[in-house]
PDB file of N, H, CA, C and O in Angstrom:
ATOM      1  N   UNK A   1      -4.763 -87.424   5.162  1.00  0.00           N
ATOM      2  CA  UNK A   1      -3.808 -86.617   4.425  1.00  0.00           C
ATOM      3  C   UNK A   1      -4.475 -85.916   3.245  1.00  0.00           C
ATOM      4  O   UNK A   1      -4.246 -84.729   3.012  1.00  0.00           O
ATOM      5  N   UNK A   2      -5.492 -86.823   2.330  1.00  0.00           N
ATOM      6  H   UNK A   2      -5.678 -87.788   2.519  1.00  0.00           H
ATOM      7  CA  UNK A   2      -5.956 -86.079   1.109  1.00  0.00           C
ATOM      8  C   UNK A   2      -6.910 -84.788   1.705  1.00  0.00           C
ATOM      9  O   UNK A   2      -6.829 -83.616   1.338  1.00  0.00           O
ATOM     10  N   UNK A   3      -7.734 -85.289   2.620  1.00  0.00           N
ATOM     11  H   UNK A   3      -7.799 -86.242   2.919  1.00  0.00           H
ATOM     12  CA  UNK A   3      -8.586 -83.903   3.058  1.00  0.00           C
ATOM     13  C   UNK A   3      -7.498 -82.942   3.756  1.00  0.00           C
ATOM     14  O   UNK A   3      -7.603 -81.793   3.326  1.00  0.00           O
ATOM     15  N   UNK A   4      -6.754 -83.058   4.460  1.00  0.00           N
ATOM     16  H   UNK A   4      -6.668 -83.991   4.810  1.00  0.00           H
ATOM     17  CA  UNK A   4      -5.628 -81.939   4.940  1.00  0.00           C
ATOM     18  C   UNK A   4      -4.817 -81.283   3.487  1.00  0.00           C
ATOM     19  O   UNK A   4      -4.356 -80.143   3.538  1.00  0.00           O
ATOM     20  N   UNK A   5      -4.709 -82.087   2.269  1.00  0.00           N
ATOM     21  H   UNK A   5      -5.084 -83.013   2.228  1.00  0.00           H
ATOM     22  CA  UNK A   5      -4.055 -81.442   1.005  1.00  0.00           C
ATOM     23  C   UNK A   5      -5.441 -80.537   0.207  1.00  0.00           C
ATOM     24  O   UNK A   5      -5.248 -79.466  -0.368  1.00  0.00           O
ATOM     25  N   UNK A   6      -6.828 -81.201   0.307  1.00  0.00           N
ATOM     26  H   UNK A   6      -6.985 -82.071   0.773  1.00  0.00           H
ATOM     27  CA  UNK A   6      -7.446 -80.220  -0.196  1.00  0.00           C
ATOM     28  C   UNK A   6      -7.901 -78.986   0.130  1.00  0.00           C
ATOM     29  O   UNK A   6      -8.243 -78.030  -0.566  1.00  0.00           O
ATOM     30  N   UNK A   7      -7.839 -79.207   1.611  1.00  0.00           N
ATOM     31  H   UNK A   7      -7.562 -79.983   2.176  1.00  0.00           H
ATOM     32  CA  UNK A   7      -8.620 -78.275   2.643  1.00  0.00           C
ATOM     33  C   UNK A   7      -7.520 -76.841   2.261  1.00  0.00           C
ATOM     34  O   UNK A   7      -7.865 -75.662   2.191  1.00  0.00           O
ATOM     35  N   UNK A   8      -6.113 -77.429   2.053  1.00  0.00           N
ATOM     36  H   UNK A   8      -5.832 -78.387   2.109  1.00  0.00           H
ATOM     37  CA  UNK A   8      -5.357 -76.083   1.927  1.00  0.00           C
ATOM     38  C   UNK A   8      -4.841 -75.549   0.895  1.00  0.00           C
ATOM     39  O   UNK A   8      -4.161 -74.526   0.813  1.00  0.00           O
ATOM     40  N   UNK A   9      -5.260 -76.435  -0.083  1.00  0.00           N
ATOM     41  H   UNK A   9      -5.813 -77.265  -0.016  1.00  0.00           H
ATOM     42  CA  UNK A   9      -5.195 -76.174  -1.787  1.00  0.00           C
ATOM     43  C   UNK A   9      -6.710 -74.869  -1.911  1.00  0.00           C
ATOM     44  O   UNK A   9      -6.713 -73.720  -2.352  1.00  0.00           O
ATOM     45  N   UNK A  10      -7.828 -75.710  -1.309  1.00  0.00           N
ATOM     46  H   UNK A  10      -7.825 -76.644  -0.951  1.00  0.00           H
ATOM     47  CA  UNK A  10      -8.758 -74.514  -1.209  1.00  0.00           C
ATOM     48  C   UNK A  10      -8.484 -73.200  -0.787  1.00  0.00           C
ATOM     49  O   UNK A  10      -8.862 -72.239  -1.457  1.00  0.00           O
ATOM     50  N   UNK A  11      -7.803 -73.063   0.360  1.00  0.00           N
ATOM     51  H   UNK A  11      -7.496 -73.844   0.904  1.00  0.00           H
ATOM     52  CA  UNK A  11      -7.120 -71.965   1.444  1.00  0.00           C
ATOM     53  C   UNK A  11      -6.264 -70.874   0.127  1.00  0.00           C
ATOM     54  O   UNK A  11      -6.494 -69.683  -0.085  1.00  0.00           O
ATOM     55  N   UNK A  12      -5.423 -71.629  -0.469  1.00  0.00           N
ATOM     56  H   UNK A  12      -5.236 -72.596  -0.296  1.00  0.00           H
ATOM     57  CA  UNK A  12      -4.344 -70.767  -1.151  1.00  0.00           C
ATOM     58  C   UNK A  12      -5.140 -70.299  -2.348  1.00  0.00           C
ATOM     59  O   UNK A  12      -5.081 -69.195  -2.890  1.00  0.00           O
ATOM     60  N   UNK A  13      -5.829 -71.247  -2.637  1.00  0.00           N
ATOM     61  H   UNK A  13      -5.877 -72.143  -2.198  1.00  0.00           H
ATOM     62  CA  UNK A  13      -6.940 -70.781  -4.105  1.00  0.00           C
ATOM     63  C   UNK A  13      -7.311 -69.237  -4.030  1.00  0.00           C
ATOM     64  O   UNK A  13      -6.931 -68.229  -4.626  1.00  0.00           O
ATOM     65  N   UNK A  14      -8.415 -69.569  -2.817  1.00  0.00           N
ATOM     66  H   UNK A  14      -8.724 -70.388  -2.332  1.00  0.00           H
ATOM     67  CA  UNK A  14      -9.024 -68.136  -2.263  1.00  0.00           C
ATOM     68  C   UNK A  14      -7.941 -67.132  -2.074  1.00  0.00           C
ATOM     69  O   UNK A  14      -7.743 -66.646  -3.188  1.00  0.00           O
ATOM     70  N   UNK A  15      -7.205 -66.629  -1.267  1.00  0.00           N
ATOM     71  H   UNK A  15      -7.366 -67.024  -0.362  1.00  0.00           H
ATOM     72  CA  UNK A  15      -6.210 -66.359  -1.136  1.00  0.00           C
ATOM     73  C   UNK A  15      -5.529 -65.429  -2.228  1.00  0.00           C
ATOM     74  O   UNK A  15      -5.563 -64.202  -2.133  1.00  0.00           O
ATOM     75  N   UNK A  16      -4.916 -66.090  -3.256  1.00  0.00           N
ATOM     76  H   UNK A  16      -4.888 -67.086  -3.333  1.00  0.00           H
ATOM     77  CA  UNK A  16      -4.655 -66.074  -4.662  1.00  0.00           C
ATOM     78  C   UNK A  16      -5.725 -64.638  -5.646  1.00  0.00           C
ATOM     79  O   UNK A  16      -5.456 -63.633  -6.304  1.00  0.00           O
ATOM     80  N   UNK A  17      -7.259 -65.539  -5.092  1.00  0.00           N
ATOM     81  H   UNK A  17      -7.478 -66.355  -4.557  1.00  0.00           H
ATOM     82  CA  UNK A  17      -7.748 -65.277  -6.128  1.00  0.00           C
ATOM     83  C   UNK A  17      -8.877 -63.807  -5.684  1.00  0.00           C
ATOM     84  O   UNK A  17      -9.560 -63.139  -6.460  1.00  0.00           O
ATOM     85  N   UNK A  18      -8.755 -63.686  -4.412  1.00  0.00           N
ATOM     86  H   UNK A  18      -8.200 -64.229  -3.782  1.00  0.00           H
ATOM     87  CA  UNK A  18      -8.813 -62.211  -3.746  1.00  0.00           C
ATOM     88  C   UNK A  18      -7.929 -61.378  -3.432  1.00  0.00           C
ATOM     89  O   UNK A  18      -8.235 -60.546  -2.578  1.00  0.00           O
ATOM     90  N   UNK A  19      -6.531 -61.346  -4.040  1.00  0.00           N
ATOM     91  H   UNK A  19      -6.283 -62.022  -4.734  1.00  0.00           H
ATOM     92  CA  UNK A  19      -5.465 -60.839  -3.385  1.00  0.00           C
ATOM     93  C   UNK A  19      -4.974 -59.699  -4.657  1.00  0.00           C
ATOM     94  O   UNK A  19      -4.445 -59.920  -5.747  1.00  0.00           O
ATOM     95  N   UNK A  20      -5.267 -58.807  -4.203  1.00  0.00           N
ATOM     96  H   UNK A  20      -5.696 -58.628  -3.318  1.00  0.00           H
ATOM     97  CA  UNK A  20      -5.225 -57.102  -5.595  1.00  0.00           C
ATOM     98  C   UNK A  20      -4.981 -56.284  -4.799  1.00  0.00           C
ATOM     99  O   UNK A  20      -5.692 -55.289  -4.656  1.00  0.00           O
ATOM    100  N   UNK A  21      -3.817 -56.541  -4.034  1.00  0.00           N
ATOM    101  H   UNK A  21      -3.240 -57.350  -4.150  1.00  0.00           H
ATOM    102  CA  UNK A  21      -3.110 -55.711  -3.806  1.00  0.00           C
ATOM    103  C   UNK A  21      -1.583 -55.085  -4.715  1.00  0.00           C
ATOM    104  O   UNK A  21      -0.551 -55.627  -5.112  1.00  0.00           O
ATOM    105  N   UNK A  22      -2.130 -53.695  -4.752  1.00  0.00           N
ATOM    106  H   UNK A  22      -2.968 -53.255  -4.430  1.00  0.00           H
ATOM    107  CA  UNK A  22      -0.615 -52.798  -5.328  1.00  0.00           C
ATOM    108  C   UNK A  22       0.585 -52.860  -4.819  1.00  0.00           C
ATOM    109  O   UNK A  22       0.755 -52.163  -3.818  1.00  0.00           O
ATOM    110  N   UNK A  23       1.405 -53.428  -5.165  1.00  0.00           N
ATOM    111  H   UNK A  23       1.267 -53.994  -5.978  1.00  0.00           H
ATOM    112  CA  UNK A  23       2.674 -53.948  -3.888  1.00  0.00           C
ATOM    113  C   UNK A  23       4.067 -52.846  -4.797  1.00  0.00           C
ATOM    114  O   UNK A  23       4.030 -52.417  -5.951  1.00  0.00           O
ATOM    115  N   UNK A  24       5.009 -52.690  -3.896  1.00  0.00           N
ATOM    116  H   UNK A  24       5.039 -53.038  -2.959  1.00  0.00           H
ATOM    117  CA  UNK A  24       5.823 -51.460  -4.362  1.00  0.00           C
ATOM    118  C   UNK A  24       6.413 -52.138  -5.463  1.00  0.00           C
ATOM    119  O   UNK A  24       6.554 -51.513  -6.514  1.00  0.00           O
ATOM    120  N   UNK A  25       6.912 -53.757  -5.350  1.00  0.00           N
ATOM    121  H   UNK A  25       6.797 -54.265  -4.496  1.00  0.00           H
ATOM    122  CA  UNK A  25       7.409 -54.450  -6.660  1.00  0.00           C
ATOM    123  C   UNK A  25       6.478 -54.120  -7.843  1.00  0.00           C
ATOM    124  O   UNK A  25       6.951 -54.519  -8.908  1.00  0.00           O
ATOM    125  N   UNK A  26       5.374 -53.548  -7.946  1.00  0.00           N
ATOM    126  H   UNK A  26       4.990 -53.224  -7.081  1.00  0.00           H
ATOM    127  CA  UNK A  26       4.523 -54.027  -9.164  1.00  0.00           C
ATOM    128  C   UNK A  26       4.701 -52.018  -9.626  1.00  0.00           C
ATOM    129  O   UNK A  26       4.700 -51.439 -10.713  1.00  0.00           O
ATOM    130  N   UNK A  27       4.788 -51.687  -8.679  1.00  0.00           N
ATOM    131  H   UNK A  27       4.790 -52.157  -7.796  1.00  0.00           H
ATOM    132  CA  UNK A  27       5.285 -49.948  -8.994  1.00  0.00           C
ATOM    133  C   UNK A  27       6.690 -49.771  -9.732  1.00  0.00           C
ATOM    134  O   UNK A  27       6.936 -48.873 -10.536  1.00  0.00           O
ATOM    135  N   UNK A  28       7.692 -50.915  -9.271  1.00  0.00           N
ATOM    136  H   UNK A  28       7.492 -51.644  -8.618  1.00  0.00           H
ATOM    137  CA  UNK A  28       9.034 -51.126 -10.492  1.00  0.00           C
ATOM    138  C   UNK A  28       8.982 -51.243 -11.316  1.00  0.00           C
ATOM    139  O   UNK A  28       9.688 -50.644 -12.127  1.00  0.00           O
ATOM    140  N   UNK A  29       8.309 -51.896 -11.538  1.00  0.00           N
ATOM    141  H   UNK A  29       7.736 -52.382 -10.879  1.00  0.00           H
ATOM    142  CA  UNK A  29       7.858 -52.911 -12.922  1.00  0.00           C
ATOM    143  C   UNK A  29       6.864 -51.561 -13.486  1.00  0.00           C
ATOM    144  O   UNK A  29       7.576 -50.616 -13.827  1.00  0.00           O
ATOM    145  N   UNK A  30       6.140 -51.435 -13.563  1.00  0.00           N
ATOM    146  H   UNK A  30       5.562 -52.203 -13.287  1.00  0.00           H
ATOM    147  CA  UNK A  30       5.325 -50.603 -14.285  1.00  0.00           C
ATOM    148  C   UNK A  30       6.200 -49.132 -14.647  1.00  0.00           C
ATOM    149  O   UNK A  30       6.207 -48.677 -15.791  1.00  0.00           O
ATOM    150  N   UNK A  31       6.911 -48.489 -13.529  1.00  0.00           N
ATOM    151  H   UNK A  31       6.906 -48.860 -12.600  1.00  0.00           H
ATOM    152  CA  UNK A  31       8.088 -47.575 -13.737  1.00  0.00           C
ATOM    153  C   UNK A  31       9.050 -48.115 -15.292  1.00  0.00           C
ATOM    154  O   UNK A  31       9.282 -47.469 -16.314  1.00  0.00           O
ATOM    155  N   UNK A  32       9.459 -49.613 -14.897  1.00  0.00           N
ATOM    156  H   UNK A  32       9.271 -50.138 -14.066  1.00  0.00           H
ATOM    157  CA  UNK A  32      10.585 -50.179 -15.800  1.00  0.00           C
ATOM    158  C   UNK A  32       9.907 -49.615 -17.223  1.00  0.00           C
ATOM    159  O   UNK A  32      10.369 -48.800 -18.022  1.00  0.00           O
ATOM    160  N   UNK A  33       8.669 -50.334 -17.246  1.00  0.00           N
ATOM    161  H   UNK A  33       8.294 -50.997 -16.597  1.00  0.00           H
ATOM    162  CA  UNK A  33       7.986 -50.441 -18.465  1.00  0.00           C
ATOM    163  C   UNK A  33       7.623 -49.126 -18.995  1.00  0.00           C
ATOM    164  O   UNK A  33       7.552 -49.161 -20.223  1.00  0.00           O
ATOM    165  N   UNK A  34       7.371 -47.987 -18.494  1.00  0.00           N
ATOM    166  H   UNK A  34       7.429 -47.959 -17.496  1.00  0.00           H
ATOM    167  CA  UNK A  34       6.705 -46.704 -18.716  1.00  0.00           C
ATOM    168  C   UNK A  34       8.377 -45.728 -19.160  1.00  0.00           C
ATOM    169  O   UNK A  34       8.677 -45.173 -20.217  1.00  0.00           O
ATOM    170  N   UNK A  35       8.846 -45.803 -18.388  1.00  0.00           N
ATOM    171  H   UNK A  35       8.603 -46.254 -17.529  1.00  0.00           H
ATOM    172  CA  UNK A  35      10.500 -44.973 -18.759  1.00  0.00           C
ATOM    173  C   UNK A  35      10.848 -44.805 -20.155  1.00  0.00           C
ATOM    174  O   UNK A  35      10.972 -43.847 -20.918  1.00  0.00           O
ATOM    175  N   UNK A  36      10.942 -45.831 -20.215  1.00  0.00           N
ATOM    176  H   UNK A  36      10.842 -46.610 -19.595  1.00  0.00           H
ATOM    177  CA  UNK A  36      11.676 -45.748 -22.270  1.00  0.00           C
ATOM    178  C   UNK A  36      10.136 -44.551 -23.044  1.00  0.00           C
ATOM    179  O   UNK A  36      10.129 -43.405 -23.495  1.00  0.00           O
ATOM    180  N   UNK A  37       9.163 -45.505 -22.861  1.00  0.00           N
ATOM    181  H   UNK A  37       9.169 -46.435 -22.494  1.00  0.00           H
ATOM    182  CA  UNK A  37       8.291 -44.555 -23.465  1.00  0.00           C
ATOM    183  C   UNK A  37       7.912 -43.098 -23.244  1.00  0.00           C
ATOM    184  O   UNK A  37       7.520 -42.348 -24.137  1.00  0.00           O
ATOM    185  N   UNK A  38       8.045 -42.817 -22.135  1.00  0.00           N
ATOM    186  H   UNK A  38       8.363 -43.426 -21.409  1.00  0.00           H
ATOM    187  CA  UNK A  38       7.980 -41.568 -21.749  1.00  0.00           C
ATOM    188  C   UNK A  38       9.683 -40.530 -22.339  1.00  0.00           C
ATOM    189  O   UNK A  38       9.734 -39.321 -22.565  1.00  0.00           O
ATOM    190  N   UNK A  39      10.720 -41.440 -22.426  1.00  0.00           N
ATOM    191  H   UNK A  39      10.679 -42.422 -22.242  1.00  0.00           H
ATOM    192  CA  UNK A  39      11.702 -41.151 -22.356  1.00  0.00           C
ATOM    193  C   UNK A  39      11.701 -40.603 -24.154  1.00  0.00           C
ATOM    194  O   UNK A  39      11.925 -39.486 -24.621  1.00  0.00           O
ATOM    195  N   UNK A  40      11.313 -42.047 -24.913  1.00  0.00           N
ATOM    196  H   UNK A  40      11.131 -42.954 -24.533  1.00  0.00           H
ATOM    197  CA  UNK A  40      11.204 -41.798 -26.039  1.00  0.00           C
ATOM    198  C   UNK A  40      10.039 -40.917 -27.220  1.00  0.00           C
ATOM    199  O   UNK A  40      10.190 -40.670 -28.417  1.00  0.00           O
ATOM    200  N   UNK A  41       9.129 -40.673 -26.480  1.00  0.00           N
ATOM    201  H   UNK A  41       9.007 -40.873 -25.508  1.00  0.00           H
ATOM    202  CA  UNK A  41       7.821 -40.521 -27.188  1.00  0.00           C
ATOM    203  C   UNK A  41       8.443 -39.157 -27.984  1.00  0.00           C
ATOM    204  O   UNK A  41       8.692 -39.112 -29.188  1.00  0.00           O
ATOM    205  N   UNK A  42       8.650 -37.953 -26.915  1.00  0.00           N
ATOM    206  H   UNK A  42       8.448 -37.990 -25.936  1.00  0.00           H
ATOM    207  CA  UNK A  42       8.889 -36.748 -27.730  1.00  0.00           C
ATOM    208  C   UNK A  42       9.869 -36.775 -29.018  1.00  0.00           C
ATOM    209  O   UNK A  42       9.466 -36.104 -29.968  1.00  0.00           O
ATOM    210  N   UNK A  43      10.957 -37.375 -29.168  1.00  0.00           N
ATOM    211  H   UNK A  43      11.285 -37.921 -28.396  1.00  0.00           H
ATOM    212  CA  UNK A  43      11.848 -37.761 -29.925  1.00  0.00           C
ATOM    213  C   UNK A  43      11.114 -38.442 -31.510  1.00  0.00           C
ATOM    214  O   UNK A  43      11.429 -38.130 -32.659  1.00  0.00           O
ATOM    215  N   UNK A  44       9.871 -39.631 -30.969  1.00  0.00           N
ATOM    216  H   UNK A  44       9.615 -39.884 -30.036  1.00  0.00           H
ATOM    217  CA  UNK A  44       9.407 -40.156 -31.878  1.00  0.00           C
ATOM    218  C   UNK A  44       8.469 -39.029 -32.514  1.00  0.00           C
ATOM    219  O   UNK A  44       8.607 -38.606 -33.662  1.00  0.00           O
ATOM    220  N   UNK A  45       7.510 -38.609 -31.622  1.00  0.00           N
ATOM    221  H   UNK A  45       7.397 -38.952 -30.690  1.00  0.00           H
ATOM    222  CA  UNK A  45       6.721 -37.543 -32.832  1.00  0.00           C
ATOM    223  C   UNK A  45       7.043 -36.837 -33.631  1.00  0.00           C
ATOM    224  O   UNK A  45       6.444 -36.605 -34.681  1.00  0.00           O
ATOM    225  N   UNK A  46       8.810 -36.033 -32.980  1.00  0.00           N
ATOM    226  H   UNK A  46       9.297 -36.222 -32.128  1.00  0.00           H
ATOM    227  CA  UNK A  46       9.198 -34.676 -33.654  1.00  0.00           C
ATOM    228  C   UNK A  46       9.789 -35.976 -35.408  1.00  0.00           C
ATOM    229  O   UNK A  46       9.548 -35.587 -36.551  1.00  0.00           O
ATOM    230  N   UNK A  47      10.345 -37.060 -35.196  1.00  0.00           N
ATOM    231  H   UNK A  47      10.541 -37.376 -34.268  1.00  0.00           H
ATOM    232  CA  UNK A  47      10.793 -37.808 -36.227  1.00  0.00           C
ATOM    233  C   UNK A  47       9.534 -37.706 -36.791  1.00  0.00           C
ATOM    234  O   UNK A  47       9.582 -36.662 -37.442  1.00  0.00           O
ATOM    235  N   UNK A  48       8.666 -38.090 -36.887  1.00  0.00           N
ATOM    236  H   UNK A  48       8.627 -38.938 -36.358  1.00  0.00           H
ATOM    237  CA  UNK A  48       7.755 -38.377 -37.302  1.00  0.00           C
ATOM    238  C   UNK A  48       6.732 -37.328 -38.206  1.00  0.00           C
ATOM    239  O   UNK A  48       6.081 -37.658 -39.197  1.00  0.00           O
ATOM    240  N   UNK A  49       6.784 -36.024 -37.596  1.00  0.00           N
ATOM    241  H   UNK A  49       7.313 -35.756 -36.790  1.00  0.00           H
ATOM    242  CA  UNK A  49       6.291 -34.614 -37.792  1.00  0.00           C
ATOM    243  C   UNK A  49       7.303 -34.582 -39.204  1.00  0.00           C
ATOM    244  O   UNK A  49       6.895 -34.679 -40.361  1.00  0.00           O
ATOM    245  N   UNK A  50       8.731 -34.418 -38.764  1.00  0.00           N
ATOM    246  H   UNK A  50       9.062 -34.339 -37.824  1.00  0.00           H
ATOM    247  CA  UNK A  50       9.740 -34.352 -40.072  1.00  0.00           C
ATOM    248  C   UNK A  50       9.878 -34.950 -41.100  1.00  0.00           C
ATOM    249  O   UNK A  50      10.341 -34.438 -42.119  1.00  0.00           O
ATOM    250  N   UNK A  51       9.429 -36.345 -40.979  1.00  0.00           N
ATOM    251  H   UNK A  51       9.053 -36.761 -40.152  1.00  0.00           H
ATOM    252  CA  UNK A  51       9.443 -37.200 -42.169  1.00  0.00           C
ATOM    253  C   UNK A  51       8.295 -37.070 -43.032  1.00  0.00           C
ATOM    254  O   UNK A  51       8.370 -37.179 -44.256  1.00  0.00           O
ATOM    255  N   UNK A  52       6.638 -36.707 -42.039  1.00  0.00           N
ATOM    256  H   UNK A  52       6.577 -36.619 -41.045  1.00  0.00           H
ATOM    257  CA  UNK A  52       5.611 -36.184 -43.065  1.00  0.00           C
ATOM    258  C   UNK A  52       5.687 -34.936 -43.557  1.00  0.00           C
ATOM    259  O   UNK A  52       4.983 -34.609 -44.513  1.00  0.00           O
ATOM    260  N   UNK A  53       6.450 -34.178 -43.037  1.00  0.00           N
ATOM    261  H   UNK A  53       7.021 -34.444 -42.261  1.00  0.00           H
ATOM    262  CA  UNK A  53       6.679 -32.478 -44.078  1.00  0.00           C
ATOM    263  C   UNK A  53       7.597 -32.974 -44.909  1.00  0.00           C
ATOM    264  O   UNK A  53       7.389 -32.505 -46.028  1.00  0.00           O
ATOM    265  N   UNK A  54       8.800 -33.924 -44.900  1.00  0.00           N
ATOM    266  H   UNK A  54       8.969 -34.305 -43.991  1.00  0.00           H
ATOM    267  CA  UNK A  54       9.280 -34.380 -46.146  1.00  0.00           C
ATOM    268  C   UNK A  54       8.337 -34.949 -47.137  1.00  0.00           C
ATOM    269  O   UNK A  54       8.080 -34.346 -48.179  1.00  0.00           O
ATOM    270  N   UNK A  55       7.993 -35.703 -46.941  1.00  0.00           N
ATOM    271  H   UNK A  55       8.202 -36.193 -46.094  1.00  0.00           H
ATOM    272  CA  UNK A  55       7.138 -36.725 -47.707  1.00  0.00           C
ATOM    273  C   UNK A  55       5.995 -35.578 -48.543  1.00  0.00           C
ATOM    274  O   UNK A  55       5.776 -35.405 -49.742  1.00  0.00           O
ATOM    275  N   UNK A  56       5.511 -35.030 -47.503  1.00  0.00           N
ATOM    276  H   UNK A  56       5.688 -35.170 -46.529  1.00  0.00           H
ATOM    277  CA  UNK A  56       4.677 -33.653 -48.210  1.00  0.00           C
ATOM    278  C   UNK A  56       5.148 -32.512 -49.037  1.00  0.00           C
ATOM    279  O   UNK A  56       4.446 -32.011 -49.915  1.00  0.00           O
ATOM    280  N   UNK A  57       6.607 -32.021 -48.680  1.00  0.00           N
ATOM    281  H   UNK A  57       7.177 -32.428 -47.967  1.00  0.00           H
ATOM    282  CA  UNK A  57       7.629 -31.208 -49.426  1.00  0.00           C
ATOM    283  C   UNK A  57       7.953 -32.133 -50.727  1.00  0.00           C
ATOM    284  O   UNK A  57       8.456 -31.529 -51.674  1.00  0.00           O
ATOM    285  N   UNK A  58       7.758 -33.315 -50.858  1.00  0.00           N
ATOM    286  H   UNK A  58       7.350 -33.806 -50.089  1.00  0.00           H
ATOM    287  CA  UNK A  58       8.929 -34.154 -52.127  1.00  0.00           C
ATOM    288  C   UNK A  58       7.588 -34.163 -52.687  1.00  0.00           C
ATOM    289  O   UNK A  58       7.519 -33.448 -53.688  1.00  0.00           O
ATOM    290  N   UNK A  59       6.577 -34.696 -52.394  1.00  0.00           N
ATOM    291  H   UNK A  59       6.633 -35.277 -51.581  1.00  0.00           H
ATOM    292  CA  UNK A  59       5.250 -34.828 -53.282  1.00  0.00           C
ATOM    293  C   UNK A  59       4.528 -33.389 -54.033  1.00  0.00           C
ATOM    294  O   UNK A  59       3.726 -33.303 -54.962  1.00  0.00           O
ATOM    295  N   UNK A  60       5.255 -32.239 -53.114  1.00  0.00           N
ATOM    296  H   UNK A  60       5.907 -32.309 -52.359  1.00  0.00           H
ATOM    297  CA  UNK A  60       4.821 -31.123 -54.186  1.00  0.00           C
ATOM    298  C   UNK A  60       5.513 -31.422 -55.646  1.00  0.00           C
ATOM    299  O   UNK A  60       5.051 -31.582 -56.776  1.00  0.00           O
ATOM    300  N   UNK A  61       6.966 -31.421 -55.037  1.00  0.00           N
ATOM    301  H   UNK A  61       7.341 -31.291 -54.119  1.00  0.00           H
ATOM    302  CA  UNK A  61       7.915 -30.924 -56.365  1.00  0.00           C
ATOM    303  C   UNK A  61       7.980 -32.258 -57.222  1.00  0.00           C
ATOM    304  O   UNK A  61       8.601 -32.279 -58.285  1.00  0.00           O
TER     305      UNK A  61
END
């Protein structure tokens, strides 16, 4: 029994540890994660553009 549990503990190891494949689940997930930012980015710079011409407009006067 112990050599039949290691023999296939080895099996799944390998397995495991050669297995890089791009699977369509990991294309969700990376979609999930990328959306907001893509969604949000333009929004954040133009804030961002506006608050340093303030900051630069108040520090003249």
């Amino acid at each position: 029994m112990r050599e039949w549990w290691n023999k296939k503990k080895s099996k799944t190891r390998k397995n495991k540890k050669g297995n890089n494949h791009y699977t369509f689940f990991d294309f969700i997930l990376d979609a999930l994660f990328w959306l907001p930012e893509l969604l949000f980015l333009p929004f954040r710079i133009v804030f961002w553009l506006l608050r340093g011409l303030g900051r630069l407009i108040w520090d003249l006067f």
